[in-house]
N, C-alpha and C positions, 0 to 999 in steps of 0.2 A: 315944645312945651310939655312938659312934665303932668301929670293928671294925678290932682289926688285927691286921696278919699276921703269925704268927711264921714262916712257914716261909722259911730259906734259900734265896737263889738257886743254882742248880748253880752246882759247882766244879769246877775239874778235881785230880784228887788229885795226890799231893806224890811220892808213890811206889806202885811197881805190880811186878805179878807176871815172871820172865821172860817167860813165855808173852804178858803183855799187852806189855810193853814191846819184843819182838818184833813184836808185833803193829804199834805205834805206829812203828816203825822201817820197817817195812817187806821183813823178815826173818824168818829162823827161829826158831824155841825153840831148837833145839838152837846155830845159830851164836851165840844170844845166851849160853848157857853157856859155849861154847869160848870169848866175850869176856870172861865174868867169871874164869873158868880162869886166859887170862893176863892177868887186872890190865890187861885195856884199858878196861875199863869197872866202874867201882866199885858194891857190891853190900853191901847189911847183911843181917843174919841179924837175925828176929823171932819168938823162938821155934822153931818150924820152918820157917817160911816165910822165903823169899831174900828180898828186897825192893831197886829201882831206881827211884833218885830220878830224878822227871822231867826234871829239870835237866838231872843228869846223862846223859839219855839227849839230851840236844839240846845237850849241851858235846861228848860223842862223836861227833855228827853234823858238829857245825861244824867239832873238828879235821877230822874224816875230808874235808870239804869245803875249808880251806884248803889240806888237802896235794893236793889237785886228784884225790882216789879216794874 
């Protein structure tokens, strides 16, 4: 009989905490709130918890890298 695997390979998730996505940035918690404040960086609500799609945390990075800051 043949044995196989069900378990999934790591992923990396779609969307993360400020706290983490500061983290993944290379920044603070708190500056990543004053970017969701102003609408520089997009942010859902899930229940109670904020939520930052990864994407969107490496769309913010590339503008902030085109504009040469």
């Amino acid at each position: 009989m043949q044995h196989i695997d069900f378990t999934l390979p790591p992923s990396r998730p779609i969307a993360v905490s400020p706290a983490e996505a500061a983290r993944l940035a290379g920044t603070g918690r708190t500056k990543f709130y004053e970017l969701i404040a102003a609408n520089k960086i997009a942010s859902v609500k899930l229940g109670s918890r904020r939520l930052i799609r990864v994407s969107e945390i490496e769309a913010f990075l590339d503008r902030l890298a085109a504009r040469g800051g």
